[in-house]
N, C-alpha and C positions, 0 to 999 in steps of 0.2 A: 247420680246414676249408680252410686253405687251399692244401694241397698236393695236396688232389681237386680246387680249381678249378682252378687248373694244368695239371690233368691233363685234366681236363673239354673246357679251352680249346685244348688243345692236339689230343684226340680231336676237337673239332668241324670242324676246318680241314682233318685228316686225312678226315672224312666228306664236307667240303665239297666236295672233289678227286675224292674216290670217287663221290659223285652225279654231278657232272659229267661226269666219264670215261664212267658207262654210262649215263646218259642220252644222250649224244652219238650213242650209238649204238640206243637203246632210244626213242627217239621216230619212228623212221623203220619203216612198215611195222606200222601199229600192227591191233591184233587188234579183230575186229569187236566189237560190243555184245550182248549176249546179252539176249533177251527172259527175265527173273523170272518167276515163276509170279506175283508182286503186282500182274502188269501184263499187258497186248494187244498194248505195244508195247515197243520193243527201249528200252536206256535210252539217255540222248543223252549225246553228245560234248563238249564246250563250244564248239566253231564250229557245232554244231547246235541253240543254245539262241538263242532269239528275245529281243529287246527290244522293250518299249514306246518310243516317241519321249521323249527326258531332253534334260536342257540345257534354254535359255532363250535369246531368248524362243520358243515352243512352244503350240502348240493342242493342246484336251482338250477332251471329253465331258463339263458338269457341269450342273448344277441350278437352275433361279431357285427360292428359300428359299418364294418365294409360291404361286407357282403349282404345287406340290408341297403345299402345306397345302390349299390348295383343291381341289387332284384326291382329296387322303385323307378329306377331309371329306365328298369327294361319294361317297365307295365306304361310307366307314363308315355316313354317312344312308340308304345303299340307294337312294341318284340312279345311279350307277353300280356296273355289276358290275366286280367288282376284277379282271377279266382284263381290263382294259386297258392294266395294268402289263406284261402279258407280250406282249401285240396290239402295243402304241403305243409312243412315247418320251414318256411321258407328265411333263409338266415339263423336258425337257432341254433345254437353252442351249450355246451352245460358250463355250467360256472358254482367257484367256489367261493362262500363266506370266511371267512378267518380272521383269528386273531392275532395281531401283529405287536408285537413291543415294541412304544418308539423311547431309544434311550435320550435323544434330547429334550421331551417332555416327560418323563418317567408313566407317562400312562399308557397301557394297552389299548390300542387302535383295533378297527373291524374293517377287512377291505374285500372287494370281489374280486377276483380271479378270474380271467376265462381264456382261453387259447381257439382260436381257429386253426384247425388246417393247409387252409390257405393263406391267412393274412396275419398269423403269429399270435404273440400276446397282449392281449389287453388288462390293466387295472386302473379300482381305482375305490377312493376311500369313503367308507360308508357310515364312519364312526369316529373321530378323534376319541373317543370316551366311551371302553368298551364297556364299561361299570352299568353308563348311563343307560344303552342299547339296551343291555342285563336287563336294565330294572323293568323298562319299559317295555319289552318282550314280554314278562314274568305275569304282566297286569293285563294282558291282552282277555277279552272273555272268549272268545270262542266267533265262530262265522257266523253270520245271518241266516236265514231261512234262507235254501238252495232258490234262486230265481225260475220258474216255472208256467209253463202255457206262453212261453217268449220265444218260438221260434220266426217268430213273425221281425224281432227286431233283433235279437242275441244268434247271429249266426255270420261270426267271423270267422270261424278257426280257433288255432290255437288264442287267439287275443279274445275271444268272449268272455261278458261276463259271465258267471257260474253263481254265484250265491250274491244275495238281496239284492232289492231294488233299487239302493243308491239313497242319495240323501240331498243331492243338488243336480238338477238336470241340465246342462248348460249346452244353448240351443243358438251358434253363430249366424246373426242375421245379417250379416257381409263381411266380405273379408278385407274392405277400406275401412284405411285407416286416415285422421287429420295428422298423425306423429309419425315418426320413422326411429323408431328407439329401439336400443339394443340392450339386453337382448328382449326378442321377441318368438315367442311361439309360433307363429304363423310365418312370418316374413312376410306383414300386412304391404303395402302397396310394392311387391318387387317381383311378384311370379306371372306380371303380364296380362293378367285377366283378369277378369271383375268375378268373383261368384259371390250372389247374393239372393238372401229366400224371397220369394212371393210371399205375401199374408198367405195364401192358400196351405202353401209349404209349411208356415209356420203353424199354421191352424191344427195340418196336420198332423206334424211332430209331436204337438200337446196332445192332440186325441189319441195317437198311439201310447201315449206311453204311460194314458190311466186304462190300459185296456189289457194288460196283460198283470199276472201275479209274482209276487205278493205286493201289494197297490199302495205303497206310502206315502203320506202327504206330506215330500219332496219338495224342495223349495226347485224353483225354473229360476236361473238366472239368463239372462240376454248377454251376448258376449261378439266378440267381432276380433279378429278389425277395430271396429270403435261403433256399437252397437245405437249409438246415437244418431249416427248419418243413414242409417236404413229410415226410407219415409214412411214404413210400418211399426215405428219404435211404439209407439203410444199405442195403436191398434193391437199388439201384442202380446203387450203389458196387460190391455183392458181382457182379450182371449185369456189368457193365463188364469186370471180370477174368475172370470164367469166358469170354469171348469172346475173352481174348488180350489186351488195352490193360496194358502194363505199368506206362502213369503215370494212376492216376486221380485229379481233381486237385479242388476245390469254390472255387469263388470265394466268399466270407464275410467278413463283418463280424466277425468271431469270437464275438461274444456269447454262444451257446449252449456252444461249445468253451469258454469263460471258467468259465460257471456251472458245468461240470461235468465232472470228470476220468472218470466212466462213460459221459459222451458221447465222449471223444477216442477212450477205449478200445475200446467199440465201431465208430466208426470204422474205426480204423487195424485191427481184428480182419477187418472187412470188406472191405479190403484199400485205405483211399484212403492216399494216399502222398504228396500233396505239398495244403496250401493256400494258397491266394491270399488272404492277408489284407490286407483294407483296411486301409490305415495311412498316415493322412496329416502324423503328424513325432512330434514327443518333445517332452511336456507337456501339461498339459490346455489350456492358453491354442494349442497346435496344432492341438487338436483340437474347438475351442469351438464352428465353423460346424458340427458334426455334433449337436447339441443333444442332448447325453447327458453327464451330470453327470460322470462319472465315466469316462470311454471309454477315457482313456490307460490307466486302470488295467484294463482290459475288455481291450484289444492286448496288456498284459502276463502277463495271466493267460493268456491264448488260447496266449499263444508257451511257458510254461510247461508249458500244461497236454499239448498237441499235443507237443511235445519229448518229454515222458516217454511220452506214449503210442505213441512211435518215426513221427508225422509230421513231417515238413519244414516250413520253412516259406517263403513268398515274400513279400516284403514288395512291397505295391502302393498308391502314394504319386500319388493325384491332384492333378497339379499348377496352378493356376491364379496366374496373374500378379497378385502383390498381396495374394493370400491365404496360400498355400502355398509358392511358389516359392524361399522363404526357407531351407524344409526338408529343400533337396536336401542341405548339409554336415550337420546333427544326424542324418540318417537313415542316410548313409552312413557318420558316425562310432558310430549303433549297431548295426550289421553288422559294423563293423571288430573291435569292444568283445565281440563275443560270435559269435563266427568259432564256433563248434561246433553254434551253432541259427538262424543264417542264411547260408542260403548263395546268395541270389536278391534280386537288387530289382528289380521293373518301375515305373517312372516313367512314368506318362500324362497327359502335357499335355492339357488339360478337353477335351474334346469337349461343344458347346453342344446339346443334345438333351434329347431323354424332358423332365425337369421343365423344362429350360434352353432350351427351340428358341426361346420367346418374347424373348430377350435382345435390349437396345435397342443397338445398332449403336456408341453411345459404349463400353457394360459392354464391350461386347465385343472392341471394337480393344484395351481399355484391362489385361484379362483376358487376351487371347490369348497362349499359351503355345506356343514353338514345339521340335524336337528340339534345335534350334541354339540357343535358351537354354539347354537341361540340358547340351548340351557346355561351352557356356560358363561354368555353374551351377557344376560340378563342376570346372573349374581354379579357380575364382576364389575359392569358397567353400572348398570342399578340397585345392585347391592341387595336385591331379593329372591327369595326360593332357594333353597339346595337343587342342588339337577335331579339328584338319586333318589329324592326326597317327595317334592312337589310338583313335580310333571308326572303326568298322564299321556298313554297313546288318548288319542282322541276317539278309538273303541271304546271306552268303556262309556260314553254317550249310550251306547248300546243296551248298556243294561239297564238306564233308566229308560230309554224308550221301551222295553220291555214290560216296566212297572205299569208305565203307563196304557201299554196295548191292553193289560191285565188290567187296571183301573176302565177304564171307557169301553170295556165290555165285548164280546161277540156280534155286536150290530155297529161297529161303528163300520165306519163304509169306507175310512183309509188310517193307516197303520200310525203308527206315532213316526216323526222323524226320525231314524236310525243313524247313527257313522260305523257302521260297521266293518271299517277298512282294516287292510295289515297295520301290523303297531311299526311298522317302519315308514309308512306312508304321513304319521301325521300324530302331535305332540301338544298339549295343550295346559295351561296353568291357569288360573284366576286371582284377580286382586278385588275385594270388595273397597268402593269408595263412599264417601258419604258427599254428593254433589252440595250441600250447604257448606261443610265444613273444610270441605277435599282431601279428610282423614282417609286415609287407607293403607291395610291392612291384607296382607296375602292370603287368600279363603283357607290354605290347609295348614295354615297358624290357629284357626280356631274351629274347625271343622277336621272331623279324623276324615278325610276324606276319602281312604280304604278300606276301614272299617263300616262307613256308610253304603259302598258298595256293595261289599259284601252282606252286610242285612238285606239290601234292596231286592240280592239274587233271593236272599233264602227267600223273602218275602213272596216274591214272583215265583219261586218254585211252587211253593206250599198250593198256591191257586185257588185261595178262599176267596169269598166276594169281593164289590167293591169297601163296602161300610170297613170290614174288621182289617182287609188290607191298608186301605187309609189309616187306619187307626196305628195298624203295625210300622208305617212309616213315618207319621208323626210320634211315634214312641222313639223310633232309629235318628232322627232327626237330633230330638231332643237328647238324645245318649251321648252323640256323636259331637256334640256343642261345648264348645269351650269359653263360658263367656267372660272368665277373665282374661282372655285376647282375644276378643272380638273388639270392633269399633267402640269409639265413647259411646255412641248413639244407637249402636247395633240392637236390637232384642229379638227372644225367641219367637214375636211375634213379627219382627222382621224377615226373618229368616223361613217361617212355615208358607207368609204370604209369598216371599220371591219363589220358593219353590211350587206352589199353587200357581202362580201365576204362567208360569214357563209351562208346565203341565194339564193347566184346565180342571184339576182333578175335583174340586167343590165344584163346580159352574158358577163361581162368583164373577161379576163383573167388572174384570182390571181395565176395560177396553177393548172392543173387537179388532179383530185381526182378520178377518173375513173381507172380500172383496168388495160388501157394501160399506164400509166402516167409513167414519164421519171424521172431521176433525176433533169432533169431541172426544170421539175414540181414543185419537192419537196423541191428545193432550192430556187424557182418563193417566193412560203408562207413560206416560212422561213425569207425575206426580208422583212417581214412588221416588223416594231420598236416596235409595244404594244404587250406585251403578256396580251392576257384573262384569267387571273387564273382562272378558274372555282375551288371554293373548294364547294365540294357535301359533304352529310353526306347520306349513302344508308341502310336502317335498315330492314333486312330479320329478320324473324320472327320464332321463336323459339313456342315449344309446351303450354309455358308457358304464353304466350300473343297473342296467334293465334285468328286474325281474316278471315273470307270468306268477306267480305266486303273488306280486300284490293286482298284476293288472288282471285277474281274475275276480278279485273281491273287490272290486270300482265301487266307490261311492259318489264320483262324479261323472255319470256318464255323456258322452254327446251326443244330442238327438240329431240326426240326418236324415240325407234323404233315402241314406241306405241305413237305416237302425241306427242303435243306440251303444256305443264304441265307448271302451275305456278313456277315458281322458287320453294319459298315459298312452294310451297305444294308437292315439286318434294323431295326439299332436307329434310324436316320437314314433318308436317300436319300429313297424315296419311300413310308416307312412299313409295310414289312412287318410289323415288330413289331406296329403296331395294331392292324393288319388281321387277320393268320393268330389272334392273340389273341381279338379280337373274334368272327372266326367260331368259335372252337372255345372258347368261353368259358363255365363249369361253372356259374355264377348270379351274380347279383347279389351286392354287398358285404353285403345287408343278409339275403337269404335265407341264405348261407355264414355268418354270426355266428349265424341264427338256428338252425341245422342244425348247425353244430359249433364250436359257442362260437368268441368272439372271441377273439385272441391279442394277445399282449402287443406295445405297440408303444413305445420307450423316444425319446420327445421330449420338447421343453420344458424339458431339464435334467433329467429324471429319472434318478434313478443305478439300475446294474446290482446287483442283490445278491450279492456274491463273497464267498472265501473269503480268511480275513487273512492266509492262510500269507506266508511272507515270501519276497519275489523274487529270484530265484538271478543275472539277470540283472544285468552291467551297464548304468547310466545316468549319462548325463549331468549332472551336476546343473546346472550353468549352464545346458547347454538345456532342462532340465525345466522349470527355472524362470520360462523369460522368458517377456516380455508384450508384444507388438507394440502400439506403440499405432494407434490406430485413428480416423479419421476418421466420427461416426457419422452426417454429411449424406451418404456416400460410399454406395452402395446394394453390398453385397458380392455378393448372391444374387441368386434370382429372387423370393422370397418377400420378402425386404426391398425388391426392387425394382418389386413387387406392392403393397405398403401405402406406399412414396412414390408411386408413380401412381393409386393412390387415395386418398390425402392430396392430391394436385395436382388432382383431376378434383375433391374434392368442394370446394378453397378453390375452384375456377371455376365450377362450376354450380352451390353451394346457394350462394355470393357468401360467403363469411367471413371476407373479408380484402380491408384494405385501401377499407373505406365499401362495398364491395360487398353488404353488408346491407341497408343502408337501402334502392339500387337497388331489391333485390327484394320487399324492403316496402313500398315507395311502390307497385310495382307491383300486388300483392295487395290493398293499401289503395284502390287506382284501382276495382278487381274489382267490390271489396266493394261500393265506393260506387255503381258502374253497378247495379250488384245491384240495390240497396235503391230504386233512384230509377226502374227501370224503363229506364236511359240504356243503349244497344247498347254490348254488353259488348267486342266487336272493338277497339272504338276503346281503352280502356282497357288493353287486352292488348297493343296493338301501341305501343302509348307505351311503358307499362312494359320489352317486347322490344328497343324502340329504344334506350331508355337505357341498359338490362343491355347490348346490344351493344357499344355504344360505351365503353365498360368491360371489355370481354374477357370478358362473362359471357352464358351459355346458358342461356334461361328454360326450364326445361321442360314443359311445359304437361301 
């Protein structure tokens, strides 16, 4: 190979000269923006794209944790009607960004600030690695096209979205769950009621939300609860595509995919194409806080079974400081190990919510997980990417979808997929592997991949056709190539075809993605050699670090029965999840078991019942194996942290420790005795209360 890289290295410096040349003259006089049929408005330049205020220190728009619990309590009890979410600022505080020095790590930290009035101070840390944030801020491109003709779905208040359409639409088709794990977004099977869509419902989520602008072909993913036990799972998936969504995606436990390779098939027949499966590391000891006997082998099964039935898969790895955080190097060395059935990891630092909001302020400094640890996570543990270096907000997706809207012309009929989020909301790297070989190699080791952006922008600004813009991108391509660290096997004509392929921009055929697509299709892109790892880091936002500056620019939003809600401020913020729930909620937990029997819920250790077939996957055996040890006074959860604060509450008030017995007996013995003798029983009650007090205990009367 080595007299193509030669040649490679030699063609790229000849490209580099030629980019230059005509751009020198191709940036001046640039061609206006042409308004898409996906949109009302013309599409933007990159000197016409807005920012939020970044850098530090800085003021924001955020939440006191309290009085956001007590305005939801007051709508849910029907003291208040919930339009005063959209009337008021109900709960908001201003809050500061800053930068903090920690001298027992020698590195500058970034934390929020915010004080209530009422209910004091709140912090909490948004950076171990102010450098890192720095860099990450600095690459941000600019907002999306303002969101427009959406008053139909974008009208919450201060929580609406404001600029683009988003990039994953994610549309909860119950809110049962078969798992009871923490933490959880939702607090799937514990709020008493069953709320779950009709197909009709569902139908009409998707119809709304290709009807408003700017119209991007937005991947839907399905999400719950456990979006598998809704009996409109398949029916959904098939809606979704016949509307044109070419990525239909399920967020899932895998469970049901495990037990059953006539579930996958069905699926993947109804056209879903990519899952998000929960997977929190390699081994069961990784997976032990999800109380299910046997889970790893449940993730194993799911990724086999989904493979053969020609779905994708994305591995999504909750990470919490302490618990998880360990399984950023196992998870990314079994992606590496089996490059032909993963080609996706999304890393999400916890989000404190749904089961988790109630976390004691120690758990949580002590737990909090920030993007800037998984940068660090991932040189240290896996020993690749600098953090300052090779991560990206996952905005800058945004500017290639920009090339691309420019590429596919004024008639296309929906937008290229966009991530147009805050650069704090989400962080992304790439490793190129070679699935033959399982050589791999970090993309921005041999791709300048800042400098390709930046040609992409001039590219997209300039506004010339499709032909000579293609042309300027396969010149930036080739500039930007480094093929003496690329793959053994890598070439420039690997590299033009991966990016053609993700893009459509020749109309060659790598395999449809369309909702008629065939197996052949799906076996067509499975025949390319390189996997693109994408490893993402996605950080939703909890009560304690909430800003409106990213939940304004959602790129995830949720379609309900009331519009379409920030992620972020659907499942957090000021509780829209509870709410739009509670009002549109189908019965009680106990009327829904008795109307259509209970469904299986696998806690307490109980194992999944699978099939023994043997697994074609690589694993680790040293990480399958290991055992973290574990501190058991250490409160890992909220539920462990529920039965230590009531193990403390009842050693103080029924007195079981420490002679605080006798206290409460002498007092009851005082009772008794006033009792019997006709003596005012006050007196003996406040004795008894005096002594319990003076001992840290609470008589309860």
């Amino acid at each position: 190979m080595k007299p193509i890289k030669h040649a490679e290295k030699a063609l790229s410096k000849i490209a580099g000269g030629l980019f230059e040349a005509i751009q020198s003259v191709n940036k001046y006089r640039p061609a206006p923006s042409f308004t898409p049929k996906w949109s009302d408005k013309p599409m933007l330049k990159s000197w016409q794209k807005t920012k939020p205020t970044l850098g530090w220190p800085r003021t924001t728009d955020s939440l006191c944790p309290k009085c956001v619990k007590e305005a939801r309590e007051k709508i849910l009890s029907g003291e208040v009607d919930y339009t005063i979410l959209i009337n008021e600022r109900v709960g908001e505080i201003k809050a500061q960004i800053v930068k903090r020095h920690n001298p027992e790590t020698g590195r500058d930290e970034v934390w929020m600030e915010k004080e209530c009035p009422i209910h004091g101070k709140f912090e909490d840390l948004m950076a171990m690695d102010a450098d890192f944030l720095s860099h990450i801020e600095a690459q941000f491109p600019g907002r999306d096209i303002d969101a427009h003709n959406d008053a139909k779905l974008h009208n919450h208040g201060t929580s609406s979205i404001k600029h683009g359409r988003g990039s994953v639409l994610t549309i909860d088709l119950t809110n049962r769950c078969n798992m009871m794990c923490d933490p959880c977004f939702m607090d799937a099977n514990q709020v008493g009621f069953v709320h779950e869509l009709s197909l009709e419902e569902v139908k009409e989520i998707l119809d709304n939300a290709i009807s408003i602008k700017p119209r991007r072909q937005m991947s839907v993913q399905f999400s719950g609860g456990e979006p598998t036990l809704s009996p409109h799972f398949f029916e959904a998936i098939r809606y979704a595509r016949e509307l044109g969504y070419n990525s239909v995606q399920c967020a899932t436990n895998g469970i049901e995919f495990a037990k059953s390779k006539e579930f996958c098939r069905r699926a993947a027949e109804a056209g879903l194409r990519y899952v998000y499966l929960q997977f929190d590391g390699i081994g069961n000891d990784a997976n032990s806080h999800r109380q299910v006997g046997n889970l790893f082998d449940v993730k194993l099964r799911a990724i086999e079974n989904l493979h053969e039935a020609g779905v994708e898969i994305v591995l999504v790895v909750t990470l919490v400081n302490g618990i998880t955080n360990d399984q950023v190097a196992p998870v990314i060395r079994f992606a590496l190990d089996n490059p032909k059935k993963i080609a996706f990891i999304s890393f999400q630092p916890v989000s404190f919510t749904g089961r988790d909001e109630d976390i004691t302020d120690e758990r949580r400094l002590r737990q909090r997980y920030t993007l800037s640890h998984l940068a660090h996570d991932v040189k240290d543990q896996v020993g690749i990417t600098e953090p300052t270096r090779d991560w990206f907000p996952i905005s800058v997706m945004s500017t290639i979808a920009d090339f691309a809207d420019l590429a596919h012309g004024p008639e296309a009929q929906f937008g290229h997929l966009s991530c147009g989020c805050h650069p704090n909301c989400g962080v992304g790297t790439a490793v190129m592997i070679d699935k033959e070989t399982k050589e791999m190699v970090p993309v921005p080791e041999f791709i300048n991949v800042p400098q390709l952006l930046k040609d992409m922008q001039t590219i997209t600004d300039a506004g010339r056709g499709r032909a000579f813009s293609s042309f300027m991108m396969a010149l930036s391509l080739l500039r930007n190539y480094d093929a003496y660290k690329s793959p053994t096997h890598f070439t420039l004509k690997s590299l033009i075809e991966k990016f053609d392929k993700s893009l459509g921009i020749s109309g060659r055929d790598y395999g449809s993605v369309k909702g008629n697509r065939t197996r052949e299709d799906i076996e067509k892109r499975r025949r390319d050699r390189w996997n693109f790892l994408f490893i993402a880091g996605m950080w939703f936002q909890d009560l304690f670090n909430y800003d409106f500056r990213r939940t304004e620019m959602c790129i995830i939003p949720y379609g309900t029965q009331e519009g379409e809600i920030s992620f972020c401020a659907y499942n957090t913020g000021v509780g829209w999840r509870n709410i739009i729930e509670d009002m549109h909620k189908n019965a009680t937990v106990a009327k829904w078991y008795k109307e259509h029997g209970k469904h299986e819920i696998y806690a307490k250790g109980r194992n999944v019942a699978l099939s023994e077939a043997p697994y074609t996957l690589n694993i680790n055996a040293e990480d399958a194996a290991r055992v973290r040890p574990r501190d058991e006074d250490v409160p890992m959860t909220a539920a462990e942290e529920k039965r230590l604060m009531e193990k403390l509450f009842k050693e103080k008030v029924l007195g079981i420790k420490n002679g605080e017995t006798k206290l409460v007996q002498l007092g009851r013995a005082k009772k008794a005795t006033a009792n019997s003798n006709g003596v005012a029983v006050q007196a003996a009650q406040a004795g008894a209360a005096a002594a319990a007090s003076a001992n840290g205990v609470s008589v309860v009367k």
